[in-house]
VMD Tcl script that draws the C-alpha trace (Angstrom):
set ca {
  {84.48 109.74 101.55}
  {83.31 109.22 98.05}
  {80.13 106.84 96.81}
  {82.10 104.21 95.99}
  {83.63 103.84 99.84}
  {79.81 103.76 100.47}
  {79.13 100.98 98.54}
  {82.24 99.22 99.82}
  {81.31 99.13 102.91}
  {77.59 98.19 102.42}
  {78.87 94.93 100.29}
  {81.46 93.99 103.11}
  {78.59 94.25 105.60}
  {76.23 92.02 103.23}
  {78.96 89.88 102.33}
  {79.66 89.31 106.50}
  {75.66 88.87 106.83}
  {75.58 91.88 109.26}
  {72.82 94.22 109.10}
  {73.40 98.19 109.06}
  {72.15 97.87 112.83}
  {74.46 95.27 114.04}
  {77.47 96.83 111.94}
  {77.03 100.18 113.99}
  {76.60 98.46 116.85}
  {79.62 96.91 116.60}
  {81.40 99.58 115.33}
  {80.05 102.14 117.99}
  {78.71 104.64 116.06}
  {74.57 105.24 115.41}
  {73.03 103.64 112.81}
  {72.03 107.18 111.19}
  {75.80 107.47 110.29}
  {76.35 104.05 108.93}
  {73.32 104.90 106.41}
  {74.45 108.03 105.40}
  {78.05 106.84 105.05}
  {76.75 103.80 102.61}
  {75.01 106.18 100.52}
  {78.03 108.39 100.61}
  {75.44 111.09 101.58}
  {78.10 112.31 104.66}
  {81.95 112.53 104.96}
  {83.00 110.14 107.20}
  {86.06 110.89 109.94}
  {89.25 108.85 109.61}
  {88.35 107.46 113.16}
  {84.87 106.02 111.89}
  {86.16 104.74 108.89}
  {88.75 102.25 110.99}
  {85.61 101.51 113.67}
  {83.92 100.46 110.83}
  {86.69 98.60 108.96}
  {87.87 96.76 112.12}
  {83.93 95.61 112.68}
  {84.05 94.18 109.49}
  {88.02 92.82 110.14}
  {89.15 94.46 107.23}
  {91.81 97.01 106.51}
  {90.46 100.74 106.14}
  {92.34 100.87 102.75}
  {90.31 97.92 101.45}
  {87.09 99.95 101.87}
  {88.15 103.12 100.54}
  {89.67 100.81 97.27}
  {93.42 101.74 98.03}
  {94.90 98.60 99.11}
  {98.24 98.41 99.66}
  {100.04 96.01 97.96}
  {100.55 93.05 100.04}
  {104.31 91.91 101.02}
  {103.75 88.31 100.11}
  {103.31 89.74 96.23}
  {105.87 88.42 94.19}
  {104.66 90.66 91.41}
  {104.97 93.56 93.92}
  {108.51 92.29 95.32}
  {109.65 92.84 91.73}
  {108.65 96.39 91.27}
  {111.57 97.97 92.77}
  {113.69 95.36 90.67}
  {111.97 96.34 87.01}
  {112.48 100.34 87.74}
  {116.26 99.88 88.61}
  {116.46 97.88 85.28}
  {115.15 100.67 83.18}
  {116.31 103.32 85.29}
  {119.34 103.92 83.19}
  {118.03 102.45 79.97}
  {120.39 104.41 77.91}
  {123.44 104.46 80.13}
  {123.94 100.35 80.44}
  {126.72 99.06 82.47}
  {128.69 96.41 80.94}
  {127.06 93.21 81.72}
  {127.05 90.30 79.40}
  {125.04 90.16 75.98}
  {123.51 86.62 74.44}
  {123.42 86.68 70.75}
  {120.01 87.66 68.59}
  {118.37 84.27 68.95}
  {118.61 83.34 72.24}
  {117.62 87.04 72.81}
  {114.49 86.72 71.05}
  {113.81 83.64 71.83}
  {113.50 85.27 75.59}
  {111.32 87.69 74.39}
  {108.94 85.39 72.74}
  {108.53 83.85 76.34}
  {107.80 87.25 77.84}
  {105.34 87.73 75.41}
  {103.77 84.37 75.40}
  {103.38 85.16 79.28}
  {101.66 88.56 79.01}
  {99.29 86.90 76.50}
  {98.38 84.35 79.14}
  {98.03 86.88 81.69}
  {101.21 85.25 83.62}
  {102.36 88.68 85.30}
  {103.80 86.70 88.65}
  {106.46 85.43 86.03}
  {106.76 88.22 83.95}
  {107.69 90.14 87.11}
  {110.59 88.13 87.82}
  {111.89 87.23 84.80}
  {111.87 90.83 83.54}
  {114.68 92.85 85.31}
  {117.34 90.95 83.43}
  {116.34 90.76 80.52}
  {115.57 94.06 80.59}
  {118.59 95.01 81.70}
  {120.68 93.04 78.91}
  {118.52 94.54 76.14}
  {119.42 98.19 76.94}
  {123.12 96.67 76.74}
  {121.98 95.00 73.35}
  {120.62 98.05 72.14}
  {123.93 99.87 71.77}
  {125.44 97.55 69.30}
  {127.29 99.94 66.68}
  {125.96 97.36 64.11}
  {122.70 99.10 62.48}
  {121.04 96.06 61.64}
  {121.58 94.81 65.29}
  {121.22 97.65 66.79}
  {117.46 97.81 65.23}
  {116.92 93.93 65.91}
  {117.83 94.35 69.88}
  {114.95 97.45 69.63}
  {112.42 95.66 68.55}
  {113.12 92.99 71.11}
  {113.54 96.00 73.62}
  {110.53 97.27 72.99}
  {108.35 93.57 73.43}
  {109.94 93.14 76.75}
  {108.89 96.70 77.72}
  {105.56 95.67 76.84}
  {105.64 92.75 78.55}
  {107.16 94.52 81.72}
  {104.51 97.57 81.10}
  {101.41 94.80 81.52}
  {102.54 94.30 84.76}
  {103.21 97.67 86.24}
  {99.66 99.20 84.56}
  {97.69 96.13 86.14}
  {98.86 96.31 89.54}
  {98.52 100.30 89.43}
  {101.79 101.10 89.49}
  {100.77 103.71 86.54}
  {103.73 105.81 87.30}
  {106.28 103.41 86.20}
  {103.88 102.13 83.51}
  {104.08 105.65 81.53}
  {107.92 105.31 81.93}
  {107.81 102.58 80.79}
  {105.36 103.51 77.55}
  {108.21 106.22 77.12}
  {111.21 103.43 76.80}
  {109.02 101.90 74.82}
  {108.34 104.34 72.25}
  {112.42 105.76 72.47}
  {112.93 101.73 71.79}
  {110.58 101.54 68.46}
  {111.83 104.96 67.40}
  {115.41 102.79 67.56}
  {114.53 100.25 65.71}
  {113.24 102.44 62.83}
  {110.06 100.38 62.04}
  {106.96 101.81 61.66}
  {104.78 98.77 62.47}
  {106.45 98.54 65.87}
  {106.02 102.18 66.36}
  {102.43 101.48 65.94}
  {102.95 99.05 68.71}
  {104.11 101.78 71.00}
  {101.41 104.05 69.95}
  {98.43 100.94 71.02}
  {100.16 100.87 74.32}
  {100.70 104.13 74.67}
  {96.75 104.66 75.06}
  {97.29 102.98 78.82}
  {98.90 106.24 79.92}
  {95.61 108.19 78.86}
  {93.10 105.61 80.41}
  {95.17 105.56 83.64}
  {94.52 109.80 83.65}
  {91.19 109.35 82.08}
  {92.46 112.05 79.55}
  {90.86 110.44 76.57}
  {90.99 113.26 73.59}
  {95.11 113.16 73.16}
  {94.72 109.34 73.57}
  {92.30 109.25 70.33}
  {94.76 111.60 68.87}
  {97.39 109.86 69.00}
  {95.99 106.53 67.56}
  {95.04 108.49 64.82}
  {98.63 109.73 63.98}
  {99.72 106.73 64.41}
  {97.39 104.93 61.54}
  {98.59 108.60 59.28}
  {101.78 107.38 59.87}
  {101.58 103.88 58.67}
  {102.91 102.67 55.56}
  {100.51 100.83 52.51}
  {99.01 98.26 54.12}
  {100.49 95.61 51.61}
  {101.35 92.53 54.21}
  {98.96 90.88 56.44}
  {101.13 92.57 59.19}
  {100.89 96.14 58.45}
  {96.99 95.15 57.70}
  {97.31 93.80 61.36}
  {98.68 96.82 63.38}
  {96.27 99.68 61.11}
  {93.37 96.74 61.93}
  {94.42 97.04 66.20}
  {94.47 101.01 65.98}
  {91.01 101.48 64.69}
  {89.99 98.90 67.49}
  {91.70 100.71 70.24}
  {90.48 104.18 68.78}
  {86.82 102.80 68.64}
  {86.99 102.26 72.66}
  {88.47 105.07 73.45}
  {86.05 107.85 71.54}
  {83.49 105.58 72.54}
  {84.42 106.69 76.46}
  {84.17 109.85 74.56}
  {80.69 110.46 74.41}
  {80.89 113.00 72.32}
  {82.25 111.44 69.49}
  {79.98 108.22 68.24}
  {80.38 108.99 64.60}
  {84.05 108.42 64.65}
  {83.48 105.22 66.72}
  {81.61 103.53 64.07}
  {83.89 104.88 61.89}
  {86.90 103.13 63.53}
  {84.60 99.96 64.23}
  {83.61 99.76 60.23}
  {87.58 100.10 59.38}
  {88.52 97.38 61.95}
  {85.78 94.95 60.23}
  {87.09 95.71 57.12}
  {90.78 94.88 57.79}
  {89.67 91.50 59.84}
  {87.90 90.54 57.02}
  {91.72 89.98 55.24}
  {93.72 89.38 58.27}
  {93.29 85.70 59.91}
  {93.05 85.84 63.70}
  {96.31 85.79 65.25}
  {99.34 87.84 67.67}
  {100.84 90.12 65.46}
  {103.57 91.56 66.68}
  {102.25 91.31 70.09}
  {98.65 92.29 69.37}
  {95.84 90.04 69.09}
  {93.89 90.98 65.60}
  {91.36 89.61 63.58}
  {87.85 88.79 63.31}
  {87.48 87.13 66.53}
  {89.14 90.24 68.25}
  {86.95 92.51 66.17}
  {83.78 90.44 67.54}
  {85.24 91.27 71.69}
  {85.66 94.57 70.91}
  {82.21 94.96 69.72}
  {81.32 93.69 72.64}
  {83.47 96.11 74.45}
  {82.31 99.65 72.58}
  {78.79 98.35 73.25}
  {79.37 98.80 77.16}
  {81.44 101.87 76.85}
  {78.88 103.28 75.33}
  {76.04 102.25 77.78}
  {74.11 99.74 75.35}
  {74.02 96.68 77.45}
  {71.55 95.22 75.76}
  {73.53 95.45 72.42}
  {77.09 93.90 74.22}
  {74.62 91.40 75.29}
  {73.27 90.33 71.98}
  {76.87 90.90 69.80}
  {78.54 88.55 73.17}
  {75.32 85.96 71.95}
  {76.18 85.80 68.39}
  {78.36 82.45 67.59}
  {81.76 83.54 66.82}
  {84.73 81.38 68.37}
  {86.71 82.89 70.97}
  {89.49 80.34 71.39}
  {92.02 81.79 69.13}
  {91.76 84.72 71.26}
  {94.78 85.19 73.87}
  {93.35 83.96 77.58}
  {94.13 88.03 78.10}
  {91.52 89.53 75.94}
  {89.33 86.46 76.49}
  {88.76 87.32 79.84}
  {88.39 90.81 79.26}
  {85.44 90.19 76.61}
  {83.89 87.84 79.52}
  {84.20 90.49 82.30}
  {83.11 92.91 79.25}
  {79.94 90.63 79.49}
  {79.53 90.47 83.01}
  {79.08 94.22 83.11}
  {76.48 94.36 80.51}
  {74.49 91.99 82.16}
  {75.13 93.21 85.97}
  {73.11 96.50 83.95}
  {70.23 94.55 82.51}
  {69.67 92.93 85.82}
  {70.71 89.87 85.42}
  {72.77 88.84 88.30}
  {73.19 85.30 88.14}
  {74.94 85.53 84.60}
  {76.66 88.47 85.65}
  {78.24 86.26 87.96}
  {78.48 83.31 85.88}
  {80.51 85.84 83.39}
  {83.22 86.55 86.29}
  {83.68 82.84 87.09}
  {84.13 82.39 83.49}
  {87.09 85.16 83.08}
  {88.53 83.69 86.43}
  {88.88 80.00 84.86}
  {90.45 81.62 81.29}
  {92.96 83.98 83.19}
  {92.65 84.43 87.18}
  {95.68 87.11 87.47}
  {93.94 89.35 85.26}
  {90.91 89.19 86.90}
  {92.25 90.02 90.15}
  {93.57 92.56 89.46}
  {91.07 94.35 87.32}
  {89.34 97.26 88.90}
  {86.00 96.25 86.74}
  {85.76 93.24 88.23}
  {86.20 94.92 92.10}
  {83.18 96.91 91.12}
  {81.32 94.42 89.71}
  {81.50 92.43 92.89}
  {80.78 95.07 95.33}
  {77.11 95.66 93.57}
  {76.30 91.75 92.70}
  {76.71 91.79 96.82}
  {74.87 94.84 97.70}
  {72.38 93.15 95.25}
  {71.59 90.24 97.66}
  {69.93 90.06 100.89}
  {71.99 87.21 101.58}
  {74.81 86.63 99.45}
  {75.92 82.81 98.20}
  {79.18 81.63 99.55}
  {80.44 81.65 95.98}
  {79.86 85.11 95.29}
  {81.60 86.03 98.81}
  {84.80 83.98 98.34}
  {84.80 85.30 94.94}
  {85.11 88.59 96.08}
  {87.07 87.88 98.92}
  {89.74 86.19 96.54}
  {89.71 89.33 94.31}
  {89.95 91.93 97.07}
  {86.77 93.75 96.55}
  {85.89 93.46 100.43}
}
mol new
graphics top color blue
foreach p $ca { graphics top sphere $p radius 0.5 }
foreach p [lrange $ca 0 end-1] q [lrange $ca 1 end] { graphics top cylinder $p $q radius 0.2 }
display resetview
């Protein structure tokens, strides 16, 4: 059992106002092994691990942070449908086609929906449209062809979002590889910059972070003059995305500011906005600030960047609620609990499926509880509501 079960099962306890005497006592085992199993200083047996879960009434997989998905989940429901659609992405069957519009059109939607963190309709709307788009996608026409590729590779996106946040992260690097066969298709590089941002999700999922920084990197060499707002755009989302991921790469805080001074500089001609699918511009700059700060352990410098007075609302309710959970981790660090808190609640009103299903926020949850002697209703259905106990 690792520290994290530990601390799982300490903030269950808390957040059930059971004390480590009456939680072994309920769960027959001595008290000496409930401490040591909270401070993950002992292994714990599969046997003690379901006394203790079923004194708590939870499932053991809830304690050791491996739920299984529950069978009421549309989103999950849907999983099996989205990997049959893309299964045999370049062998389609024969299915009907709209025309362009009405195809992008649909894709505009999807997007729309994995801006507003909608992945319970994203999930069910996907496997068809999916589907037709690998038809769409062999059109002998060239211009066509590269139009329905470009849509293709949106919808992956969209699709993608949902997969990687419910932790499917199998069928979200298949996915990242339709995506980037799709922008290779459509023989643009801007949207092959698109594939290359998401394609950073397969390297956080395997916490493999040097080829991820690698690759954003070839991606920005591989961009053409950035002449248009849009191309400004995509080279401006790169350098963001690169300055989080070599700041989880501790040993590489020159290239972070680097990537950080480059983003500034682009947002400073780029108005905020979704460009091609991608939130970029100053306001976005500002979150991600906010968001190197805390990968890099400076709390108190997320803290004071979050404090600063730059407008958020032209931000997608996605990455708004990211840059408030962002927040609620700084301050969990500089002891301050209550705002921690008041952070989370904040994320939950701007976009509650992405806060449930963030893993942050899970952790975040189990310490505010551990934190309290006894915990506030709030902060119990809270985490009740997001699965952390």
């Amino acid at each position: 059992m690792d520290e994290k079960t530990g601390r799982r099962i300490a903030a269950t306890r808390i957040a059930r106002r059971m004390t480590q005497q009456q939680l072994a006592d309920a769960a027959l085992i001595s008290l000496s092994t409930l401490r040591k199993a909270e401070q993950g200083a002992r292994p714990i047996t599969d046997r003690t691990l379901e006394a203790v879960a079923g004194a708590l009434g939870v499932q053991a997989d809830v304690l050791t942070g491996q739920q299984r998905p529950r069978t009421d989940s549309r989103v999950h429901a849907a999983i099996p449908a989205i990997r049959t659609a893309i299964d045999a992405y370049d062998l389609p069957d024969d299915g009907p086609v709209r025309p362009l519009p009405a195809l992008h059109q649909a894709v505009e939607g999807m997007t729309r929906l994995r801006l507003a963190s909608q992945y319970t309709r994203i999930a069910e709307t996907a496997p068809p449209l999916l589907a037709e788009l690998t038809r769409a996608i062999q059109d002998r026409d060239g211009g066509r062809r590269r139009q329905a590729a470009t849509l293709l590779t949106a919808a992956t996106r969209a699709a993608d979002a949902v997969a990687y946040k419910a932790g499917y992260y199998d069928l979200s690097a298949r996915m990242v590889e339709l995506m980037r066969w799709a922008a290779r298709q459509a023989d643009d590089p801007l949207v092959e910059a698109t594939a290359a941002y998401v394609r950073t999700e397969t390297f956080f999922a395997s916490r493999n972070l040097a080829p991820g920084l690698r690759a954003l990197e070839l991606a920005l060499d591989q961009l053409p003059e950035l002449t248009t707002v849009s191309a400004r755009a995509a080279a401006g989302a790169l350098h963001m995305r690169a300055a989080v991921v070599a700041a989880r790469l501790t040993e590489a805080p020159a290239c972070v500011a680097e990537h950080m001074a480059a983003a500034r500089r682009l947002a400073a001609e780029v108005p905020e906005g979704v460009y091609a699918g991608t939130a970029f511009g100053p306001a976005s700059v500002h979150a991600h600030e906010v968001s190197v700060a805390v990968e890099l352990g400076d709390a108190a410098r997320a803290v004071e960047v979050a404090a600063q007075p730059v407008g958020l609302d032209d931000l997608p309710a996605e990455r708004r609620s990211h840059h408030h959970i962002e927040v609620a981790r700084a301050r969990l660090w500089l002891g301050l609990r209550d705002e921690a808190f008041d952070s989370l609640q904040e994320a939950r009103r701007t976009a509650p499926q992405h806060v449930r299903e963030h893993p942050y926020v899970r952790d975040i949850l189990v310490t505010l509880l551990r934190l309290h002697v006894s915990p506030p209703h709030a902060l119990v259905a809270f985490a009740e509501w997001a699965r952390a106990i």
